[in-house]
C-alpha positions as CSV (number, residue, x, y, z in Angstrom):
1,X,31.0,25.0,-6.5
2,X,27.1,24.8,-7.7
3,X,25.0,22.3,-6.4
4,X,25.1,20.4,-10.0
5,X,29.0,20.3,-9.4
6,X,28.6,19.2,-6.1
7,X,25.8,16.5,-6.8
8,X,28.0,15.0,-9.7
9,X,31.2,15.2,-7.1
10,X,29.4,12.6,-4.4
11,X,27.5,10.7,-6.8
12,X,31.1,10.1,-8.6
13,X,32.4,9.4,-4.9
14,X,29.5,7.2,-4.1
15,X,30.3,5.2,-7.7
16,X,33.5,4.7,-6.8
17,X,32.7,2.3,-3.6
18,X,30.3,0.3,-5.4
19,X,30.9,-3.1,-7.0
20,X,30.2,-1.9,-10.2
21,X,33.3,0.2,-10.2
22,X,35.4,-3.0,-9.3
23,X,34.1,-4.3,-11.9
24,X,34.6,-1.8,-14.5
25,X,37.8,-1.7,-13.3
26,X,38.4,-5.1,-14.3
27,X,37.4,-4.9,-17.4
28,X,39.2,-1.6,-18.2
29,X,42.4,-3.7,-17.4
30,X,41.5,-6.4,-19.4
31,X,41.1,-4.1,-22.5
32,X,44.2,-2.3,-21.8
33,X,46.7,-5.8,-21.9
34,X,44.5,-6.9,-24.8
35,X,45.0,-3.1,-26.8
36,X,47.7,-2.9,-29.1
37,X,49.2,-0.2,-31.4
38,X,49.0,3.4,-30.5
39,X,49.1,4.5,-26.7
40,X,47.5,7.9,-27.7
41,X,44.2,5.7,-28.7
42,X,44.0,3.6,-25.7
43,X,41.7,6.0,-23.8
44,X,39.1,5.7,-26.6
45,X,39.9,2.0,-27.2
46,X,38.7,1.6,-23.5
47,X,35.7,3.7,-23.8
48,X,34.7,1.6,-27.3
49,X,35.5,-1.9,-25.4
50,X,33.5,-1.3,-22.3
51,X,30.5,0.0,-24.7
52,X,30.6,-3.1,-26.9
53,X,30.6,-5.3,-24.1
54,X,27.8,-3.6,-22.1
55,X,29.3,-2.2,-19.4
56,X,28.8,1.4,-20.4
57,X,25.2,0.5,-20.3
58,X,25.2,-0.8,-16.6
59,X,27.0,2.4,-15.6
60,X,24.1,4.5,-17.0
61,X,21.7,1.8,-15.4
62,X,23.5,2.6,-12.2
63,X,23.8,6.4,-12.3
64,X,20.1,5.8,-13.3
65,X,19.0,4.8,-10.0
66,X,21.3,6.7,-8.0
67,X,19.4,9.6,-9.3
68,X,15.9,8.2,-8.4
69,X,17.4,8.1,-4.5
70,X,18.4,11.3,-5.0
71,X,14.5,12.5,-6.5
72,X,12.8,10.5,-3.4
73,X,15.8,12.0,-0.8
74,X,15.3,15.8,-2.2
75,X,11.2,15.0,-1.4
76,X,12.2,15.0,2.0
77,X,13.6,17.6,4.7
78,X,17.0,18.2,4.7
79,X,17.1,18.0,8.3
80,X,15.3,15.0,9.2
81,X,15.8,12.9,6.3
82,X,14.0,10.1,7.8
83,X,11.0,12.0,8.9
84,X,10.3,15.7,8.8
85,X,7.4,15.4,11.3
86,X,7.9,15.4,14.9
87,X,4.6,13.8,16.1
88,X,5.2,11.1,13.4
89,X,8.6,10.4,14.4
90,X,7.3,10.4,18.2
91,X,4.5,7.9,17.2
92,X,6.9,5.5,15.1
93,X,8.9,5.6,18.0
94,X,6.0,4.4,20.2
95,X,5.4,1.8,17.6
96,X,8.3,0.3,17.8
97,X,9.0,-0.1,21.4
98,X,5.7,-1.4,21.4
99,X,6.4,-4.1,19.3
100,X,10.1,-5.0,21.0
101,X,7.6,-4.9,24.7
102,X,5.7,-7.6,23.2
103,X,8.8,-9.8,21.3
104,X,9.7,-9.6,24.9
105,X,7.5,-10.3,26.5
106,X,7.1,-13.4,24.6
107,X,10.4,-14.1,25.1
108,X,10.2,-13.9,28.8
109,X,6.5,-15.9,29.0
110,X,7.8,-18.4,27.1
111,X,11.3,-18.8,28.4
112,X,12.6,-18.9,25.1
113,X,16.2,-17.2,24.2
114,X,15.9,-14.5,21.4
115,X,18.9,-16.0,19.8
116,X,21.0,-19.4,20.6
117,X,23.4,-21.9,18.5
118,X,22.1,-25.2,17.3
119,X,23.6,-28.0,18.8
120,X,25.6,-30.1,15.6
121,X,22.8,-32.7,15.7
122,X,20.5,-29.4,14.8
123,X,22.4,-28.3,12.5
124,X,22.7,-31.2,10.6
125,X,18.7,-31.9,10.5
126,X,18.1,-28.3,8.8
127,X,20.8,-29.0,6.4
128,X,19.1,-32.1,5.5
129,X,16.0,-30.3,5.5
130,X,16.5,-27.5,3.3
131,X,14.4,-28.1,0.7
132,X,11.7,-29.4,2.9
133,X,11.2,-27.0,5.7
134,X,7.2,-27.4,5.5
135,X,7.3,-31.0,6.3
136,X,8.4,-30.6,10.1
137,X,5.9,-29.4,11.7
138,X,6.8,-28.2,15.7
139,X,4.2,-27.2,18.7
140,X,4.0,-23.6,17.7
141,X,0.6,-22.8,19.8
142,X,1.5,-20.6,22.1
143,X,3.4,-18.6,19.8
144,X,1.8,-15.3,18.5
145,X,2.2,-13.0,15.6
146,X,3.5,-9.4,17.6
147,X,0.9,-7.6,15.5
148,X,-1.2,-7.5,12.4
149,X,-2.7,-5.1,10.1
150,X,-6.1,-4.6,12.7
151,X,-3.1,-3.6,15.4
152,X,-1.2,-1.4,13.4
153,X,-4.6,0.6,11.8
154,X,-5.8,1.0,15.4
155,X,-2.4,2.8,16.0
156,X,-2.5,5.0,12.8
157,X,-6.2,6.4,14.0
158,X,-4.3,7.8,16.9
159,X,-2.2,10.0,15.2
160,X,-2.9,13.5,15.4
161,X,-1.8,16.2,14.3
162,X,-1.1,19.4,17.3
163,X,-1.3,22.1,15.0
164,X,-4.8,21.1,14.1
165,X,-7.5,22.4,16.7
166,X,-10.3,19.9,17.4
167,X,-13.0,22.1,15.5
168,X,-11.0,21.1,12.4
169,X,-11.1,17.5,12.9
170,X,-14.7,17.4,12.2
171,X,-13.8,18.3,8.8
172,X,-12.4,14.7,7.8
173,X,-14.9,11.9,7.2
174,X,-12.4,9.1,6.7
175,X,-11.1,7.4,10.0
176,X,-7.7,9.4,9.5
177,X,-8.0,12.9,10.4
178,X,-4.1,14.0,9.2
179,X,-4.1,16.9,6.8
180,X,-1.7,14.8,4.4
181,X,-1.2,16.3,1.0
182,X,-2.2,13.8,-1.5
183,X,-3.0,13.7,-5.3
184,X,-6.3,14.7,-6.9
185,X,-8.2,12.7,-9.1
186,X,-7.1,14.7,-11.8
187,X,-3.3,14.2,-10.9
188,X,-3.7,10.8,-10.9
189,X,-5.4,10.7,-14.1
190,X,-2.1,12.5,-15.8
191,X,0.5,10.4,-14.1
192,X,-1.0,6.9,-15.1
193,X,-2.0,8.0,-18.7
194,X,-0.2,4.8,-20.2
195,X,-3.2,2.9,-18.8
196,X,-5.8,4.6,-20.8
197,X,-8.1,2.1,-23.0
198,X,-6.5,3.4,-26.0
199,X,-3.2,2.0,-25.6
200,X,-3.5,-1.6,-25.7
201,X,-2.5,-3.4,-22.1
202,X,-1.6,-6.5,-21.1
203,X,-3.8,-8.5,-18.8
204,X,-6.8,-6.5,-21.0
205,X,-6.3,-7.5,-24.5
206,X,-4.3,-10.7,-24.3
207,X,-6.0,-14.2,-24.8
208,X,-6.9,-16.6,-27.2
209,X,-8.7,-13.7,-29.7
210,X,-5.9,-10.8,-29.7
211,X,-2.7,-13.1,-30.8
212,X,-1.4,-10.5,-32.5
213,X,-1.7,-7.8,-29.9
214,X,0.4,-10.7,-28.0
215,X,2.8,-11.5,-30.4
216,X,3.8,-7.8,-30.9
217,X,4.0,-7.3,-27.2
218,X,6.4,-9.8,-26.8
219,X,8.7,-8.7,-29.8
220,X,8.5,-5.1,-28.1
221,X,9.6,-6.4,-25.1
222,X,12.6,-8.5,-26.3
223,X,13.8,-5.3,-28.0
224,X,13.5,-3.6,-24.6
225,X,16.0,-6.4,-23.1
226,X,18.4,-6.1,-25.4
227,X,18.2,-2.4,-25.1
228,X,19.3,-3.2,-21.3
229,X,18.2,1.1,-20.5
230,X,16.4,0.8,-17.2
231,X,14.8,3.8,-17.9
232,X,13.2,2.2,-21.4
233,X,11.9,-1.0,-19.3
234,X,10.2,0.9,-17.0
235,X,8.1,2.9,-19.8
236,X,7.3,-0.5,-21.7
237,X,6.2,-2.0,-18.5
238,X,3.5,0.4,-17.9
239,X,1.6,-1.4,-20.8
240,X,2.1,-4.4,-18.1
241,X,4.0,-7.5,-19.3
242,X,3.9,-10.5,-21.0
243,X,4.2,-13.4,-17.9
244,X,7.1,-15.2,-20.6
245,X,9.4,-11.8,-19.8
246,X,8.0,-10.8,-16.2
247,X,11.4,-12.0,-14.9
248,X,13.8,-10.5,-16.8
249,X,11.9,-7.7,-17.2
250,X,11.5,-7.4,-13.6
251,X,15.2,-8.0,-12.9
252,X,16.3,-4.7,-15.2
253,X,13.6,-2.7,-14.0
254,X,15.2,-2.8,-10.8
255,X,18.9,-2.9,-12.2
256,X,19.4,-6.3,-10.5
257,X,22.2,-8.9,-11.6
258,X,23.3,-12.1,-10.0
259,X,26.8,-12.2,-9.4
260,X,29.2,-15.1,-7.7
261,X,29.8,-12.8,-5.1
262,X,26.0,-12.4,-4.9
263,X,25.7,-16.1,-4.8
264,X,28.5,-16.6,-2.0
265,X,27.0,-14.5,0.3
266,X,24.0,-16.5,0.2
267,X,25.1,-19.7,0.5
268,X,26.8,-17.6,4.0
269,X,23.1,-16.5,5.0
270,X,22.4,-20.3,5.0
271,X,25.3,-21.1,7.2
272,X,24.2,-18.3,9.5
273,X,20.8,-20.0,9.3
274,X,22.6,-23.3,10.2
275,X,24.3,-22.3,13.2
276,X,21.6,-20.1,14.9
277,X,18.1,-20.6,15.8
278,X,16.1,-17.3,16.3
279,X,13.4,-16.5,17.9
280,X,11.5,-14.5,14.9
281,X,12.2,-18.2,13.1
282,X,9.8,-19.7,14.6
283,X,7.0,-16.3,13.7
284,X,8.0,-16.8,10.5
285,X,7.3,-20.2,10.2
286,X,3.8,-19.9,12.2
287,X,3.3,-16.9,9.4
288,X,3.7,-19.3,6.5
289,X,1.4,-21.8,7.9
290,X,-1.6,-19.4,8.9
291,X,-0.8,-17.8,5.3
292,X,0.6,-18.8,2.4
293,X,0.1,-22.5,3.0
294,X,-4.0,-21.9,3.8
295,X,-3.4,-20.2,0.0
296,X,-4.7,-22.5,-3.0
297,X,-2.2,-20.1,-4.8
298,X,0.9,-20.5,-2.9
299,X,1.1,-23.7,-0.6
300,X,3.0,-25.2,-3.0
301,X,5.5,-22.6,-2.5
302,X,6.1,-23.2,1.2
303,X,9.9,-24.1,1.5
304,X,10.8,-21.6,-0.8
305,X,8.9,-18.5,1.3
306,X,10.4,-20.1,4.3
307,X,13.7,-20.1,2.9
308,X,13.7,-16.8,1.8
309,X,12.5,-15.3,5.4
310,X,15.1,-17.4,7.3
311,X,17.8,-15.8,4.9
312,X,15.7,-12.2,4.8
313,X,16.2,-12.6,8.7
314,X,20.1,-12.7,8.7
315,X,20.8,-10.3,6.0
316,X,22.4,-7.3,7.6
317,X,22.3,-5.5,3.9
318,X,18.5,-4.9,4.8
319,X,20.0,-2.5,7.2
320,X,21.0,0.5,4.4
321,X,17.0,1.1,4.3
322,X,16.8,2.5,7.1
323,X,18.7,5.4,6.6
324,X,16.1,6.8,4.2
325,X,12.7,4.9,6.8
326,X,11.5,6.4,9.4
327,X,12.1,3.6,11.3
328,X,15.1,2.5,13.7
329,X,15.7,-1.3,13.8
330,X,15.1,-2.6,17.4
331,X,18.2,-3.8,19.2
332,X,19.0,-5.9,22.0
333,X,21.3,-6.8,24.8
334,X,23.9,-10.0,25.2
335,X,23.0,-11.9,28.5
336,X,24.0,-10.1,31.3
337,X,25.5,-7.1,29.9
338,X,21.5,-5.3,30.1
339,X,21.7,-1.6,29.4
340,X,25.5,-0.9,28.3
341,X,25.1,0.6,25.1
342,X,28.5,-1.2,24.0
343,X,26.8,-4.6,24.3
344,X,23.8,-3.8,22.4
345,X,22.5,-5.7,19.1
346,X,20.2,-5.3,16.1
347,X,18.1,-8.1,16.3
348,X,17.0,-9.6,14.6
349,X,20.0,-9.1,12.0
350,X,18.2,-7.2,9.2
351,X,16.0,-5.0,11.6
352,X,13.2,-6.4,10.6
353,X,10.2,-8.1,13.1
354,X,8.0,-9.8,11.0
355,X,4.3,-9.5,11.2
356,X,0.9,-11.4,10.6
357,X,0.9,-11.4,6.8
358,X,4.8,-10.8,6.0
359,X,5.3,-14.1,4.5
360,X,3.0,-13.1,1.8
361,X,5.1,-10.3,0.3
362,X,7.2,-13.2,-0.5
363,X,4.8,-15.8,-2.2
364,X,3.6,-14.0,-5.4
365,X,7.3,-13.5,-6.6
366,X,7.6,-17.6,-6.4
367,X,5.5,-17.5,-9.7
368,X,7.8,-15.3,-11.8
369,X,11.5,-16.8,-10.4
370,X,12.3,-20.5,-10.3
371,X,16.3,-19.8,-9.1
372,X,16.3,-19.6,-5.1
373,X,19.0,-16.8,-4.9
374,X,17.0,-14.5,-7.5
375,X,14.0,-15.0,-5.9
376,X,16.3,-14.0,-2.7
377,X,17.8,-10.8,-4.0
378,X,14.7,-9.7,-5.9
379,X,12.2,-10.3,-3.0
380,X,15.2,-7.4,-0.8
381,X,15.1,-5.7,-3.5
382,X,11.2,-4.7,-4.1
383,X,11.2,-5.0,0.1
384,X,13.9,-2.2,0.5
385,X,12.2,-0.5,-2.6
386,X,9.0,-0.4,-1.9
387,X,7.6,-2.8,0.6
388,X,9.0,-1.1,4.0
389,X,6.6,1.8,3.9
390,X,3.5,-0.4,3.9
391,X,4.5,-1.0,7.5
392,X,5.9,2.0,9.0
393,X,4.8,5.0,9.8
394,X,5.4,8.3,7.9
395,X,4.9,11.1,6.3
396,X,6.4,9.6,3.0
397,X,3.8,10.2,0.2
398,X,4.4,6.2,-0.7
399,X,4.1,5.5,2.9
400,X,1.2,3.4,4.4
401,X,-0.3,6.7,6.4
402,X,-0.4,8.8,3.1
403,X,-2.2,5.5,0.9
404,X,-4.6,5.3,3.4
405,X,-5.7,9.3,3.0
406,X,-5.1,9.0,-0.2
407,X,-7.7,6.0,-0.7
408,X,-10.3,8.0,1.9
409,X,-10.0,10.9,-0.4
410,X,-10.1,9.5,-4.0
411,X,-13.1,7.3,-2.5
412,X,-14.4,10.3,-1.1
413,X,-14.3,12.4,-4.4
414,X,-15.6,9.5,-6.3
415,X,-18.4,8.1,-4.2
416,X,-19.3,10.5,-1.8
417,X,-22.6,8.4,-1.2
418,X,-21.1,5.6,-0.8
419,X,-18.5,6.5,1.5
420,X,-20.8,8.7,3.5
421,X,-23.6,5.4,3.9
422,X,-20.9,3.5,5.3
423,X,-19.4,6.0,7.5
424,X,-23.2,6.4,9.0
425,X,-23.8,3.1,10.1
426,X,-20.1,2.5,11.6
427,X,-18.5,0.2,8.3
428,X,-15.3,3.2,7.9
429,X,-14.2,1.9,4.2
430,X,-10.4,2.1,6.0
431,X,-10.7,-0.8,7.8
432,X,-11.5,-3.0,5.1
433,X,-9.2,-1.5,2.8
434,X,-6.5,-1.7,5.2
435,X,-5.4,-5.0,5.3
436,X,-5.3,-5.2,1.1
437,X,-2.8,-1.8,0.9
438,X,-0.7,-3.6,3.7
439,X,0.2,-6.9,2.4
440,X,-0.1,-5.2,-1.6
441,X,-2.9,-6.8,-2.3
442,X,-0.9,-10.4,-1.9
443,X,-3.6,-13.4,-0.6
444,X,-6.4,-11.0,-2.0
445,X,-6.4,-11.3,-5.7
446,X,-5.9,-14.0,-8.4
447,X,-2.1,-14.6,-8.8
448,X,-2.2,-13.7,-12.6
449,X,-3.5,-10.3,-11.3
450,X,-1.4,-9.7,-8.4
451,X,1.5,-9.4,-11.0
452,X,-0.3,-7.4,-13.0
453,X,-0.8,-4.8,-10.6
454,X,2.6,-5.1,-9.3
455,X,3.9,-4.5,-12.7
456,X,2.4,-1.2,-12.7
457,X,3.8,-0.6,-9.1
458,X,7.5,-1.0,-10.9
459,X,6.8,0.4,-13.8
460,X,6.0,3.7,-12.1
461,X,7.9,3.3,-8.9
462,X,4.8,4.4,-7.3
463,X,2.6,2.1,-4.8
464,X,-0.5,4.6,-5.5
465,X,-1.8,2.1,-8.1
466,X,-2.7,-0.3,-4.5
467,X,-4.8,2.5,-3.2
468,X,-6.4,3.6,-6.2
469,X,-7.1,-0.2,-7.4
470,X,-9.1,-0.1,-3.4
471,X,-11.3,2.6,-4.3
472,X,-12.0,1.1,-7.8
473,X,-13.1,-2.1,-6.1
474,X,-15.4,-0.3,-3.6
475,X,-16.6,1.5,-6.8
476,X,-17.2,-1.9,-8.6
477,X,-19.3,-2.9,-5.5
478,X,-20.9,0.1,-5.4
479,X,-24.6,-1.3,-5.9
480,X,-24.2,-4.1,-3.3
481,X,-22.7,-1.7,-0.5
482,X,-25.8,0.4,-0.6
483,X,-27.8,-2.6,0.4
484,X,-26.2,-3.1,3.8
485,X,-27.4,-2.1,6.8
486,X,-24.3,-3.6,9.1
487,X,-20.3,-3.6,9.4
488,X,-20.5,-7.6,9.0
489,X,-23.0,-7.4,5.8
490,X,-20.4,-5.1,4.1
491,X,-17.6,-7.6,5.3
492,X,-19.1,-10.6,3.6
493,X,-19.9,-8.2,0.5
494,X,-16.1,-7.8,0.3
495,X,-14.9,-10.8,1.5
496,X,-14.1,-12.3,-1.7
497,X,-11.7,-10.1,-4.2
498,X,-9.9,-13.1,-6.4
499,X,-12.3,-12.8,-9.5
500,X,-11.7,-9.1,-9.6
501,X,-9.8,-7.8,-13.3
502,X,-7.2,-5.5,-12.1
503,X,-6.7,-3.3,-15.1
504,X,-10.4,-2.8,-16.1
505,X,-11.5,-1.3,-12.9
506,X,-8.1,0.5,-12.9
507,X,-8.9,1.8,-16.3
508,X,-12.4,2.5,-14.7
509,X,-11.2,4.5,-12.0
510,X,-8.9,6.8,-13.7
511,X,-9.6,7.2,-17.1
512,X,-12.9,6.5,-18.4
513,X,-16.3,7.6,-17.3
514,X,-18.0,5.8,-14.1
515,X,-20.9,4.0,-16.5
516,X,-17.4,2.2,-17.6
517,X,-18.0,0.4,-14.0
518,X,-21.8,-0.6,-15.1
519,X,-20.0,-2.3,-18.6
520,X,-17.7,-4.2,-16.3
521,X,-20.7,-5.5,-14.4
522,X,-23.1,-6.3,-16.9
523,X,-20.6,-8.0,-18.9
524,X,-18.7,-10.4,-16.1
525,X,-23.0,-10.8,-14.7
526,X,-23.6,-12.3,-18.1
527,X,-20.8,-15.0,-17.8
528,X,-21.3,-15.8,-14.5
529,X,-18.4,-14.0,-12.2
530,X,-20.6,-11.6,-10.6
531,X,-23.0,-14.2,-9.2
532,X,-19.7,-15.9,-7.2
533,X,-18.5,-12.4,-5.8
């Protein structure tokens, strides 16, 4: 058997214990009471019905993805699937029972159960509640985030690698010294060619003066749903889309429908979230109000992030991640039973511990869907696509650790005086950067260009657009950084990034010449932006 037959053989097998295939199933049997006349036809009477109707489209759609898994699975080592790296494996590990010591220690502190059932009168005020979660407000002071993006840097810049002697590490600049393999400039340049200025893009030519650049955008793109081709969506959306089809758009970029199955089990997360009051509860909701509610943007939002989290929290389908993360979600003991494996529990539910920030993964998406339970299923979707790696650690090239080289080195390449000035007087360009690559750039930019950006990130299933977007705002800055003479100087220099244009200085970055940057400047100095940044 070749390795084509062989692929084809499990993908078939993995096809066949999917919901889809119930489904087609249905609707094969449907066809076949409904078909008529010769029995000799009915094979390709089936094959013409479940094309008409669509379905023949959402099988490609699926087989479509299932090959993308297989690209990103094929990427890694066949052995350790998770992570080929032993040190990295070793410092994940280290991570994470770090982060369960100090859930724990919480816990114990606080004397405050990781998990216990609401009494009925509890459970009857949350139901109540549901769509006003914000408004109670309980005595949360003493309870602290387990870590944050400052934490989880400081643990990156002590990973090391052992096959490289100490002579070597003098060789790196940036405040990661991992010999990480990362694109070049130039590699960059030919993967994102879509966005070059001579193609026009949305979020760059739309407004009150290009309405026909607008109109035929959106035509394009309601041909593109009809198409229903996954494949086609993603290519269109690389031109970034119109905000009237971001959520459809969105939806079959991902291959994501809303079924009554899909609807049942959430209404079942909220009886979960009925019955049982967790401990990470209670960091989620302290996250929401420290985040998204201090937000201009988003505090409108705040029932719906919660929502979303308290479900997120109890979904045990976030569990299928980690087969391809190089993470392990923590587990726990029931009372008493302390060390027998037999007794031990994922918790919380999903794997998941939720960190300073984590709420805001959640808030842009409130823009784009108004239904509850797509909001739900899209926000697990993009998390179990894409979001994960920005906070574990691993080799993965979309991984956090390889962003972060990859923004040292593209800034590195593209201002070396820059980087080097900052470097010299202690200001690493890292630990600014940091925090925007690990919450995607969410709380940091206008919400308009938040999507924007994250339509590239879908449209090329890529989150290298965050890190290269960092170096182009560092670029765009360029003039004011060279003034400072302190770490807290180049702080309040890039303190404020929510008038930045997202697609210019992306355009800037990759595609045209640097005196591009000087344009930008000149022109948003003239109406007045510059001044407020």
């Amino acid at each position: 058997m070749t390795d084509m037959d062989d692929f084809t053989l499990k993908l078939t097998n993995e096809l066949r214990v999917s919901p889809l295939y119930n489904e087609l199933k249905s609707k094969a049997k449907e066809l076949v009471c409904r078909t008529s006349g010769d029995v000799s036809q009915l094979k390709m009477n089936i094959h013409e019905g479940l094309a008409k109707s669509g379905w023949k489209r959402s099988l490609q759609n699926e087989v479509y993805c299932r090959l993308l898994e297989r690209v990103d699975a094929a990427s890694q080592n066949r052995v350790h699937i998770k992570e080929p790296l032993a040190y990295i494996r070793r410092a994940q590990a280290s991570w994470e029972k770090r982060i369960l010591k100090s859930l724990n220690s919480m816990c114990t502190e606080m004397s405050v159960p990781l998990a216990r059932k609401r009494p009925i009168p509890e459970q009857k005020e949350i139901r109540s509640n549901w769509n006003e979660l914000g408004v109670d407000e309980p005595d949360l002071s003493l309870f602290r985030p387990v870590y944050g993006p400052k934490d989880f840097l400081d643990m990156l810049t002590l990973l090391k690698n052992p096959n490289l002697a100490s002579e070597q590490l003098c060789n790196f600049w940036g405040l990661l010294k991992l010999p990480f393999p990362v694109k070049s400039l130039q590699q960059l340049r030919q993967e994102f060619c879509e966005m070059t200025p001579r193609w026009s893009q949305v979020g760059v030519d739309g407004g009150s003066h290009t309405d026909i650049f607008d109109a035929e955008s959106v035509g394009l793109g309601q041909k593109v749903m009809a198409a229903d081709n996954i494949a086609l969506c993603q290519q269109y959306s690389r031109r970034g889309i119109p905000p009237s089809l971001r959520m459809q758009l969105w939806l079959q970029n991902v291959g994501l429908r809303i079924t009554d199955s899909d609807r049942l089990r959430y209404d079942q997360l909220k009886m979960h979230v009925f019955k049982h009051d967790l401990l990470v509860d209670k960091l989620i909701y302290k996250d929401v109000k420290l985040t998204a509610t201090n937000d201009d943007q988003y505090f409108v939002f705040e029932d719906f992030i919660h929502q979303v989290l308290l479900l997120f929290s109890r979904d045990t389908e976030v569990l299928k991640h980690f087969a391809r993360s190089s993470a392990t979600p923590p587990k726990s003991y029931i009372r008493g039973m302390l060390g027998v494996s037999d007794y031990a529990v994922v918790y919380p539910p999903n794997g998941i511990i939720p960190f300073h920030g984590f709420s805001m993964y959640v808030a842009p998406l409130c823009f784009v869907f108004e239904d509850p339970v797509t909001l739900y299923y899209f926000f697990r979707e993009i998390y179990t696509r894409h979001f994960f790696r920005l906070h574990t650690i691993s080799s993965h090239p979309q991984g956090i650790v390889s962003l972060s080289v990859l923004f040292e080195s593209l800034l590195q390449a593209c201002q070396p005086q820059l980087f080097y000035h900052l470097r010299q007087m202690g200001a690493q360009p890292l630990r600014i950067a940091f925090k925007w690559l690990m919450r995607a750039f969410s709380g940091y930019l206008a919400s308009d260009q938040l999507l924007l950006l994250w339509d590239r990130v879908l449209a090329y299933n890529s989150l290298e657009p965050l890190a290269v977007l960092a170096v182009a705002i560092f670029a765009y800055r360029r003039v004011n950084l060279l003034e400072t003479s302190s770490y807290a100087a180049v702080e309040a220099v890039m303190a404020d990034t929510t008038t930045i244009r997202v697609i210019p200085l992306l355009q800037a970055i990759l595609l045209t010449a640097y005196r591009t940057l000087n344009r930008i400047r000149q022109r948003e100095k003239s109406s007045g932006i510059l001044n407020k940044s």
